[in-house]
DRENTI-944575 format. One record per atom (N, C-alpha, C, CB): x, y, z. Coordinates in steps of 0.1 Angstrom, whole numbers, plus 5000, padded with zeros to 4 digits. Glycine has a CB too. Example, Ala and Ser with C-alpha at 12.3 -4.5 7.8 and 13.67 -1.06 7.14 Angstrom:
513249435078/512349555078/513249675078/511349555090/512849785071/513749895071/512950005079/514149945057/
//
This chain:
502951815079/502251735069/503051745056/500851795067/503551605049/504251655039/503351635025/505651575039/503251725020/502551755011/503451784998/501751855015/502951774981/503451774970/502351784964/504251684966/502951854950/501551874937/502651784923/501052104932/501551694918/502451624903/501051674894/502951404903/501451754886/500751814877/499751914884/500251724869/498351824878/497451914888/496451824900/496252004877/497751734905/496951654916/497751654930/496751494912/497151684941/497651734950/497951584959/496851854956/499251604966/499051454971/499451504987/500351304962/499251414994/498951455006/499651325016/497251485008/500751285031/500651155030/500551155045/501951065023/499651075050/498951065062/499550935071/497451055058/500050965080/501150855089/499250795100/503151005105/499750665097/498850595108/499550535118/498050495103/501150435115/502250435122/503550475121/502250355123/504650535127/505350595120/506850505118/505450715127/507750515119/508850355113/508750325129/511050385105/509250155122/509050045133/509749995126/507749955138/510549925133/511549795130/510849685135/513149805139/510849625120/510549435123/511449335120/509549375114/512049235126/512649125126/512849105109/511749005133/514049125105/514449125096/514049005089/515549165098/514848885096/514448775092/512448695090/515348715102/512348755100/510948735097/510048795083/510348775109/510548935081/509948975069/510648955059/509749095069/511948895058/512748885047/513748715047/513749035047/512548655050/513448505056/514048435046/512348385062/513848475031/514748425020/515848505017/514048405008/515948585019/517348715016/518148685024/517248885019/519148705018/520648635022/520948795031/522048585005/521548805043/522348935049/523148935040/523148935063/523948935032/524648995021/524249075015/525148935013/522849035006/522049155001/522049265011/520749104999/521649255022/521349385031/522549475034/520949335046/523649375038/525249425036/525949495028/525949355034/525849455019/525749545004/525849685000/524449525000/524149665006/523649834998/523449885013/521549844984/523849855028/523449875040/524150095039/524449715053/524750085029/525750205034/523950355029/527950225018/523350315020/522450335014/521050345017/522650285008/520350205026/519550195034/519250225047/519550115033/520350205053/520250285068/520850445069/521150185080/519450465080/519150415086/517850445083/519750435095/517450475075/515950505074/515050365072/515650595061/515750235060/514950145060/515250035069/514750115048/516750015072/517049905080/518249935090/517349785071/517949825101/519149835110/519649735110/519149855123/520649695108/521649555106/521949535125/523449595092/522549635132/522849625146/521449545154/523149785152/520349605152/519149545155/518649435148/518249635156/518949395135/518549325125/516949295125/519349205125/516649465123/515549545118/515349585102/515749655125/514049575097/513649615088/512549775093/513149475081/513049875085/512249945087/511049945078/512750045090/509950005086/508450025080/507450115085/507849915082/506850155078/505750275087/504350215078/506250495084/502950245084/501850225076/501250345075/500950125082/501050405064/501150535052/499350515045/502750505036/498850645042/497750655032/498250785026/496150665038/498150725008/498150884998/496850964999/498350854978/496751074999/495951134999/496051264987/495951155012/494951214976/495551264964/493951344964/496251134948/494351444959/492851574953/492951524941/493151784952/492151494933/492351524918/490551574911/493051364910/490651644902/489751704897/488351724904/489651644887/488751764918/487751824925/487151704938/486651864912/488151604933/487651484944/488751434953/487051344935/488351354964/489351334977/489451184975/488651374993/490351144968/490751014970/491750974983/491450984956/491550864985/492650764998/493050664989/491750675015/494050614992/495450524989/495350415002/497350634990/494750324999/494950175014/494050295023/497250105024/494550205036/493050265052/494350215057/490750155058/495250145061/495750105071/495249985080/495750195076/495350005090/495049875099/493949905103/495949845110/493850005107/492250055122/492950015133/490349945122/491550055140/491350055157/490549985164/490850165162/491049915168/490249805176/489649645170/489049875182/490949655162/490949485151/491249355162/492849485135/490649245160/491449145165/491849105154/490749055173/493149055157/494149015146/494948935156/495049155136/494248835159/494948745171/496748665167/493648605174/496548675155/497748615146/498448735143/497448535133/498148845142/499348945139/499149035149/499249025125/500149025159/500149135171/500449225167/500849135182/501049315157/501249415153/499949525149/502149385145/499349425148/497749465137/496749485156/496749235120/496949405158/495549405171/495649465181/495149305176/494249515184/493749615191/494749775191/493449535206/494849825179/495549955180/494650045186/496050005166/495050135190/493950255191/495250425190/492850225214/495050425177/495450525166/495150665166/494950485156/495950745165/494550915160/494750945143/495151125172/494550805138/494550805118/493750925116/493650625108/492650935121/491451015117/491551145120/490250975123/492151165135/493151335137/494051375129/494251335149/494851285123/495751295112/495251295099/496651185111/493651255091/493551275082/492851435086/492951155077/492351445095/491451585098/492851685095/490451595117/494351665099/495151765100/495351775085/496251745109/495051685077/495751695064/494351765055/496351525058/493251815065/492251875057/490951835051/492751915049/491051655057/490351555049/488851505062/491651405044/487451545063/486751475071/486151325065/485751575076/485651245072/485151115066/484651155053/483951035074/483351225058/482651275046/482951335036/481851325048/484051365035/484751415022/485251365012/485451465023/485151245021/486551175008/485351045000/488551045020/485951104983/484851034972/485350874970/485051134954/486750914972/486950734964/488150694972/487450704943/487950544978/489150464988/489750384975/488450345004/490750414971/491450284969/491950164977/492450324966/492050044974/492249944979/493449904973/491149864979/494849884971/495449834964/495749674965/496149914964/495149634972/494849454978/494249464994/496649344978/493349354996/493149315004/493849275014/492649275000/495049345023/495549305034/495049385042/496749295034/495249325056/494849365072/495849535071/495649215088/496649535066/496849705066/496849725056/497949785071/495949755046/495649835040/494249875035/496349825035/492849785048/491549875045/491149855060/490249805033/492049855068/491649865085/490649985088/493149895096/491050115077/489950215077/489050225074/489950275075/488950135066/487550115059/486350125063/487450025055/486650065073/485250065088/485750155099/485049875099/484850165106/485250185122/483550115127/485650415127/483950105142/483050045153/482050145161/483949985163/480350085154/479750175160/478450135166/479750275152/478250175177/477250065183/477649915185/476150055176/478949835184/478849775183/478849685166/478249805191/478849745160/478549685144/480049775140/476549745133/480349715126/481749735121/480849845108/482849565115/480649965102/480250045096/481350145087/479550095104/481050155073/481950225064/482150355072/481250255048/483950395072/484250475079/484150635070/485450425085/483550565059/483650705045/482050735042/484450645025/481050785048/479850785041/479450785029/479350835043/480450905021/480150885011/481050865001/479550955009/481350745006/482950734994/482350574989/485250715007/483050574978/482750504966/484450414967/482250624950/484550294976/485450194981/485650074966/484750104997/487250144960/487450074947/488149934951/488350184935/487849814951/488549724956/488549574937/487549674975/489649554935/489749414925/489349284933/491449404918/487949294920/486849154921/488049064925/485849094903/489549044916/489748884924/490348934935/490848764916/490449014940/491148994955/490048964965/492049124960/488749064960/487249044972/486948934968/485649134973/487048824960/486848704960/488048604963/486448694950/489248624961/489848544968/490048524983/490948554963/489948634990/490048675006/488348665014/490648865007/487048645002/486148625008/486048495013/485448655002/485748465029/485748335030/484948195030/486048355038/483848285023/482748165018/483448085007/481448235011/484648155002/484748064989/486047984986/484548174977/486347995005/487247875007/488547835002/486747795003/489047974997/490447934995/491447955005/490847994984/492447845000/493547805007/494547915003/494047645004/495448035018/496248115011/497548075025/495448295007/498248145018/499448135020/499748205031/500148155010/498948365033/498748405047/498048335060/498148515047/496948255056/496448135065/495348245077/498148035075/496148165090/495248285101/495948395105/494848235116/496448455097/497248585098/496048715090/499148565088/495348665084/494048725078/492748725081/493948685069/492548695099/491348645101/490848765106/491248515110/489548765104/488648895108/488648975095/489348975121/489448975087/490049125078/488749145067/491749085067/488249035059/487349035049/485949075054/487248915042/485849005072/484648995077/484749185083/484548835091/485449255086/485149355092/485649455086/485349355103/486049425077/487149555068/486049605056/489149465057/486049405047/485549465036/484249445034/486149435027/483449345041/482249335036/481249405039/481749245037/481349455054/480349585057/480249715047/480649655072/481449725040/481049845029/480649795018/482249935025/480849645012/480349565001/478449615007/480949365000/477849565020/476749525021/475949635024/476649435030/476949775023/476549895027/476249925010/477849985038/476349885001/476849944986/477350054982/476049944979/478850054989/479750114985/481050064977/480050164994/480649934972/482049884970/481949884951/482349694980/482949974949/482849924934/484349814931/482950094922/483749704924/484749574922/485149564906/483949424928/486049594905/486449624894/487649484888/486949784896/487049494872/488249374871/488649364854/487549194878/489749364846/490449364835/491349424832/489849394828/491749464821/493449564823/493249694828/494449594808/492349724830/491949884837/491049884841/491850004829/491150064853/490450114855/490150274859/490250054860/489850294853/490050474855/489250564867/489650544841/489650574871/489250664887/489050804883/490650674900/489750874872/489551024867/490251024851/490451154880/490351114847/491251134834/492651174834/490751224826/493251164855/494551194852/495251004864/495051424859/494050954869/494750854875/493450694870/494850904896/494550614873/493950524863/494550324876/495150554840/493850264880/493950134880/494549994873/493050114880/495649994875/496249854864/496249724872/497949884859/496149574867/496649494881/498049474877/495849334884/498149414891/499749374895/499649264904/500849504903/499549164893/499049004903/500648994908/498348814890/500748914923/501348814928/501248834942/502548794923/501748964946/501749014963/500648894967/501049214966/499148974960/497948904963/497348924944/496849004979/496248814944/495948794930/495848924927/494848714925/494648994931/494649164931/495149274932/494349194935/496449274936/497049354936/497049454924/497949294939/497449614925/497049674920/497649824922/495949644921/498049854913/499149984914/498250104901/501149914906/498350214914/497750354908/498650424899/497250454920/498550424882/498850554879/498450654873/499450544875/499450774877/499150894876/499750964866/499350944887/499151034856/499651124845/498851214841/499951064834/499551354849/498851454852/499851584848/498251444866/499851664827/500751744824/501951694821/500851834833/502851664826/504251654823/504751544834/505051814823/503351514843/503851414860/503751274857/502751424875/504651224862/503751084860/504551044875/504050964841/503350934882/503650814890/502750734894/504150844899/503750664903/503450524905/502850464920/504750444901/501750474923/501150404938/501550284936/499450414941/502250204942/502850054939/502149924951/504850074941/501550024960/500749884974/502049834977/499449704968/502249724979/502749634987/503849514973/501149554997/504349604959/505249514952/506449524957/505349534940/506949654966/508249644975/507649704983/509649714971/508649604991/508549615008/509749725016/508849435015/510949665006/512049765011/512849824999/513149695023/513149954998/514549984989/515449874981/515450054999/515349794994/516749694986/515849594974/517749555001/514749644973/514249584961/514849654947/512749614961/514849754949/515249794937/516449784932/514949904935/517849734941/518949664934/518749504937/520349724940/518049454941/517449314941/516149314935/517349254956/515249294928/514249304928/513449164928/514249384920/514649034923/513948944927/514048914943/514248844918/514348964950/513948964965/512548944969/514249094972/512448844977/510548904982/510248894993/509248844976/509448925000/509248955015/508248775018/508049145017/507748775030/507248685033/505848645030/507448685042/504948785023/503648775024/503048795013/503248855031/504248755000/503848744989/502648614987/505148724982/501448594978/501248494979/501548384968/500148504983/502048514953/502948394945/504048474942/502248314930/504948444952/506348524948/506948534929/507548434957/506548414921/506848454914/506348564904/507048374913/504948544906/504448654897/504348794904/503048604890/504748784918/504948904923/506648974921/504448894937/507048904914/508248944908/508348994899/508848884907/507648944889/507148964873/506649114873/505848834867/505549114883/505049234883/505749294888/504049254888/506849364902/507449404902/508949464895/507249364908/509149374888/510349454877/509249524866/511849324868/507949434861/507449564850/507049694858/505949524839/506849724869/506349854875/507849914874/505649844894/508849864882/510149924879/510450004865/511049814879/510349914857/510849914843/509950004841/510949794833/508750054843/507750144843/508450284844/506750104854/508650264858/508850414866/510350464862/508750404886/511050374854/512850354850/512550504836/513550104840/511550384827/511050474818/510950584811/510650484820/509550574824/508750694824/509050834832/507550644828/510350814842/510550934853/509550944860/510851054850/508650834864/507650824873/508050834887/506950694870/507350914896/507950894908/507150794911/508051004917/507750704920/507250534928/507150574941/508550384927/505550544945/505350554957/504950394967/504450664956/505750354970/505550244976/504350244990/506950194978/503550124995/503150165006/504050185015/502250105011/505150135019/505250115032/506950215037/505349925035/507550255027/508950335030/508550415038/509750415018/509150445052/509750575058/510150605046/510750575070/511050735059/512050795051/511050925041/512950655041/511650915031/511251015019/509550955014/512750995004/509850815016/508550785009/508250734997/507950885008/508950764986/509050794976/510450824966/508450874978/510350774953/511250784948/511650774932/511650714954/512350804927/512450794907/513650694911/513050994894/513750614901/514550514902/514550514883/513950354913/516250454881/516550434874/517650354869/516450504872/517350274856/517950124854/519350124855/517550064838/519650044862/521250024871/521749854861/520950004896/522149834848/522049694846/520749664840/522349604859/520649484851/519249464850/518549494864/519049314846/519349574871/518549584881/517949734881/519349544894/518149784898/517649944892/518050024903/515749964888/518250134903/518850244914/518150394920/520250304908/518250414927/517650574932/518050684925/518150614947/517050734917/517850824911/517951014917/517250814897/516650984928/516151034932/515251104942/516251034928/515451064953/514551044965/513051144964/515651094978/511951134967/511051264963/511351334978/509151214959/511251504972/510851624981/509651644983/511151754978/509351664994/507651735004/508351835006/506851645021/507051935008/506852075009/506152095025/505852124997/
//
């Protein structure tokens, strides 16, 4: 289990899948192979295979203690989703929940889920299947999700997105059984504070909601980032963007101020989705930006 302490919050990181290589081109269909070429001496083999013309990825939850409470970082995909449009997503059957129990964590323990947007991996946990009915997989957890993302992805309200049927089922079984359960706190403006050492900012474009945790705890600071990089080679590309942006540009915008954030601040950046280390301090290379420092688990 690789475990770390930043200040006085313990972080914890819980594998639901472990790296997988995806079709490079499919996750990265506007990037030139030169980019990948590039910095390939650097990236592989942990994030990519150029031989396979693979992108690596794994689906990850933080698992942070802070001031006496059990927060979660995303849920992942779950077990037993139809996700008829994303084979990767449907019908898993996982031991997420063995793996959170090894990291010390039972349902009932954990106070607050972060959501850092509304995608099919990242509140698949949210529920699990019981009797038949889709039911909050946290009894007593208090599920923090941004008003515009549960409203843009709700489907009563009819918006046209850019993921299409690659999102079907997700709002109906992820997020509304814990809305209807009243667990969902929906939060929305330039903040939101979860404790006095971690705090809610948005980070529109990935998805309107998008939303990056930070942490400043003593002399620590970092950065929960969701889904504003997908791979490493963001950070000497950063206008790069994956396929599932839904406004690439302002998911760009947001992505270099998180950068320029963590360049900074010596924030460590924890992205969702890196194998590998996980984690990382990066610092301003130009206008772009570089590893300055991979993070250590204990």
């Amino acid at each position: 289990m690789d475990t770390m302490t930043l200040g006085n919050v313990d972080i914890s990181r819980v594998v639901e899948l472990p790296p997988t290589g995806l079709p490079r081109d499919i996750i990265f269909p506007d990037v030139p192979m030169e980019h990948w070429r590039a910095h390939e001496s650097w990236l592989a083999p942990d994030f990519v295979d150029l031989a396979a013309d693979e992108v690596r990825t794994m689906i990850q939850t933080w698992v942070l203690r802070s001031e006496g409470r059990t927060i979660l970082i995303d849920t992942g995909i779950g077990n037993g989703r139809e996700r008829p449009h994303m084979p990767f997503f449907h019908h898993l059957d996982t031991e997420y929940l063995g793996e959170l129990a090894a990291a010390g964590v039972r349902p009932e323990d954990v106070d607050t889920v972060i959501c850092t947007h509304v995608h099919g991996d990242h509140v698949g946990w949210n529920t699990t299947l019981v009797d038949g009915e889709w039911r909050p997989t946290f009894p007593n957890a208090q599920y923090v999700i941004s008003r515009a993302d549960f409203d843009y992805w709700n489907p009563e309200n009819g918006h046209r997105t850019r993921s299409g049927p690659k999102m079907a089922n997700v709002f109906e079984d992820s997020v509304a059984p814990v809305h209807r359960a009243g667990q969902t706190v929906l939060w929305e403006g330039d903040h939101y504070d979860i404790d006095a050492q971690l705090r809610l900012e948005p980070a529109p474009g990935h998805t309107p909601g998008s939303t990056v945790v930070r942490l400043r705890s003593g002399t620590d600071r970092a950065l929960f980032a969701g889904d504003l990089l997908h791979s490493p080679l963001q950070f000497a590309e950063p206008h790069d963007s994956p396929c599932f942006d839904e406004d690439e540009d302002r998911a760009r915008i947001a992505r270099r101020r998180v950068l320029e954030s963590a360049a900074d601040e010596g924030a460590l950046l924890f992205p969702a989705h890196f194998p590998g280390a996980g984690a990382a301090e990066v610092r301003r290379d130009g206008d772009r930006f570089a590893v300055k420092e991979w993070a250590a688990w204990r």
